[in-house]
C-alpha positions as CSV (number, residue, x, y, z in Angstrom):
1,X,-23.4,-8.7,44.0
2,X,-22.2,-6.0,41.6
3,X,-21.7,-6.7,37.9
4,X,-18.9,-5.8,36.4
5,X,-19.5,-3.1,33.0
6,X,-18.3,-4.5,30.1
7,X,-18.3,-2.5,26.7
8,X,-19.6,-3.9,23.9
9,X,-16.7,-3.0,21.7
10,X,-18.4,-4.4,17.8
11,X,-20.8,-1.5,18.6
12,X,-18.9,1.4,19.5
13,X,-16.1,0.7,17.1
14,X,-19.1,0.7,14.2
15,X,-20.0,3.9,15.7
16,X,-16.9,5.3,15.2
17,X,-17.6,4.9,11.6
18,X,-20.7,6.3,10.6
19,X,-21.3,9.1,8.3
20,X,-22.6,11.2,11.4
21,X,-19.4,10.8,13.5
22,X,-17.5,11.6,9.9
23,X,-19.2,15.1,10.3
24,X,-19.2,15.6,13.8
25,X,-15.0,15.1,13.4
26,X,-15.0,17.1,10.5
27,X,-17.2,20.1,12.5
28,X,-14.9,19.8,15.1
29,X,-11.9,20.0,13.2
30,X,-12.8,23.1,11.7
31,X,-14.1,25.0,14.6
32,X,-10.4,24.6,15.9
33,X,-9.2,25.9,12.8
34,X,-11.6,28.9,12.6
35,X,-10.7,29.5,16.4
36,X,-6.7,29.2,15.9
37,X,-6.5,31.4,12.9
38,X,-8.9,34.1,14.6
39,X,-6.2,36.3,15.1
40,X,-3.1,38.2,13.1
41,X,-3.5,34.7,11.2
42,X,-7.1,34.4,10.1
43,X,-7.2,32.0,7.2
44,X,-4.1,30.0,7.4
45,X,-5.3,27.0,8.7
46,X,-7.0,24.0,6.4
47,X,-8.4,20.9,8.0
48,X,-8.7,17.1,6.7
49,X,-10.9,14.1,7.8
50,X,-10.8,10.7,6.5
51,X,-12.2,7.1,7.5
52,X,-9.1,5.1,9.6
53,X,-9.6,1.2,9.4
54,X,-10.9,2.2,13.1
55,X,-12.8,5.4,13.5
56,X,-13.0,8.7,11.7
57,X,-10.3,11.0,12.3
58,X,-9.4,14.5,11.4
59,X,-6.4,17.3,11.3
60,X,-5.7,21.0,11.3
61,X,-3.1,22.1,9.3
62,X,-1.3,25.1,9.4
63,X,0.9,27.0,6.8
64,X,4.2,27.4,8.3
65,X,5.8,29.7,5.3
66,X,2.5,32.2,5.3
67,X,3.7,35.5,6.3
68,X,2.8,36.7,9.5
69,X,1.9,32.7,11.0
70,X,5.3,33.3,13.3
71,X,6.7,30.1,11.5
72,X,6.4,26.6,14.1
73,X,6.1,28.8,17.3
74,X,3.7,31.1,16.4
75,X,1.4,27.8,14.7
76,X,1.7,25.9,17.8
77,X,0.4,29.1,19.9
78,X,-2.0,29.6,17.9
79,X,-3.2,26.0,17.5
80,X,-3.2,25.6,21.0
81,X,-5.5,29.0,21.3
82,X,-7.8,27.5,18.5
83,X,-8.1,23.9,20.8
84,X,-9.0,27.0,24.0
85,X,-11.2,28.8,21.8
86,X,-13.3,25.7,20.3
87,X,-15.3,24.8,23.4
88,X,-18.9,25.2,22.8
């Protein structure tokens, strides 16, 4: 008879915390910025990480009045290119 998987949840959500994840989020993160602001909008894009009461977590950020970033259109394409182009 089969057993049925069962997670250990304690450990994977105190993986979700350590320093290593922290930088493997953060990496992440910025090799979508890097890769959406890789075009006419090279630079434009900042990241931020920080340590959730769950798991690390992280954002890219765009500047919406830069000139030239196509204003929200333009930094959703281009977010969405960066989330294409960060595939290793």
């Amino acid at each position: 008879m089969a057993r049925k998987f069962k997670p250990n949840k304690a450990g994977i959500n105190s993986l979700m915390k350590t320093p290593e994840v922290g930088a493997e989020v953060r990496r992440v993160a910025q090799s979508i910025a890097q890769a959406a602001g890789s075009g006419d909008n090279e630079g434009i894009f900042k990241t931020d990480a920080a340590l959730g009461r769950r798991r690390w977590r992280a954002a890219v950020i765009g500047n919406y009045e830069f000139e030239g970033s196509g204003g929200l259109a333009g930094m959703r394409r281009d977010l969405l290119r960066g989330l294409d182009g960060a595939h290793e």
